[in-house]
C-alpha positions as CSV (number, residue, x, y, z in Angstrom):
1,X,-46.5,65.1,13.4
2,X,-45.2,66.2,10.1
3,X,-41.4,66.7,11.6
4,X,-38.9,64.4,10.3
5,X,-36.4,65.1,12.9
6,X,-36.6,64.4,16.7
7,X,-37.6,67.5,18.8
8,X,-36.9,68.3,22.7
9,X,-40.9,69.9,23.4
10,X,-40.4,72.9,25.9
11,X,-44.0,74.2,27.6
12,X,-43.6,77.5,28.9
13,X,-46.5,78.8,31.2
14,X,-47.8,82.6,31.4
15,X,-45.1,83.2,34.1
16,X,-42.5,82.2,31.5
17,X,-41.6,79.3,33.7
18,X,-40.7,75.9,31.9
19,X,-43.2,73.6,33.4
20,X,-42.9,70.5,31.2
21,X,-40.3,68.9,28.7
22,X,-40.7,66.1,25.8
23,X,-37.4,65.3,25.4
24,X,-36.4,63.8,21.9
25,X,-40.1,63.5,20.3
26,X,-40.3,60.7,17.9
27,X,-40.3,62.2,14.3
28,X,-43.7,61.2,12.8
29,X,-45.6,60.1,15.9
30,X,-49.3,60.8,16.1
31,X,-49.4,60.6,19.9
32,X,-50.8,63.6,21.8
33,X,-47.9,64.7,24.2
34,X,-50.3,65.7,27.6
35,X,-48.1,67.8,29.9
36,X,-50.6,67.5,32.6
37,X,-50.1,71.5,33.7
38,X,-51.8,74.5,31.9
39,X,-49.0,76.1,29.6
40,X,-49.1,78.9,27.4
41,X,-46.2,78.8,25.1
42,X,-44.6,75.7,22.9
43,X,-40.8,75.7,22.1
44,X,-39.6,73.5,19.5
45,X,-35.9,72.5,19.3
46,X,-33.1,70.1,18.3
47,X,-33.7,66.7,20.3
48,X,-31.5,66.4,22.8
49,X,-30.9,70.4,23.2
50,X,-33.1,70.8,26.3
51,X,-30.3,68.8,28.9
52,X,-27.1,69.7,27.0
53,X,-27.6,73.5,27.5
54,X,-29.5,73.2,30.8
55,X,-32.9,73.7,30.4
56,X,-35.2,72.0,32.9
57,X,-38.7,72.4,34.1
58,X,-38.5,75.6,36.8
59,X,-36.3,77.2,34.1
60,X,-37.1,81.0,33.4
61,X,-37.8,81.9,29.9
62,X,-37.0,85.7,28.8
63,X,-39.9,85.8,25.9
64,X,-40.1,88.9,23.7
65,X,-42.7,89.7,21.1
């Protein structure tokens, strides 16, 4: 809510497995985003990112902490 640019939304579940994408979230909106599937993991990045590098829901993440 606080961001002031617009965000592609990547949920990741616990299999590291996109499962949901809000592309290009409106800066400043208050509307809760439901992805309708259980994720575990939230990426943030530029709007618009997601489909110009290829990311799409069945995608594989490689997650290291």
């Amino acid at each position: 809510k606080d961001t002031l640019i617009p965000l592609d939304m990547i949920w990741i579940n616990s299999e590291k497995e996109v499962v949901f994408i809000k592309e290009n979230a409106v800066p400043l909106d208050l509307t809760l985003i439901d992805p309708g599937v259980m994720a575990l993991y939230v990426l943030e990045i530029n709007g618009g990112r997601a489909s110009e590098i290829g990311i799409e829901a069945g995608t594989k993440a490689e997650i290291n902490i």
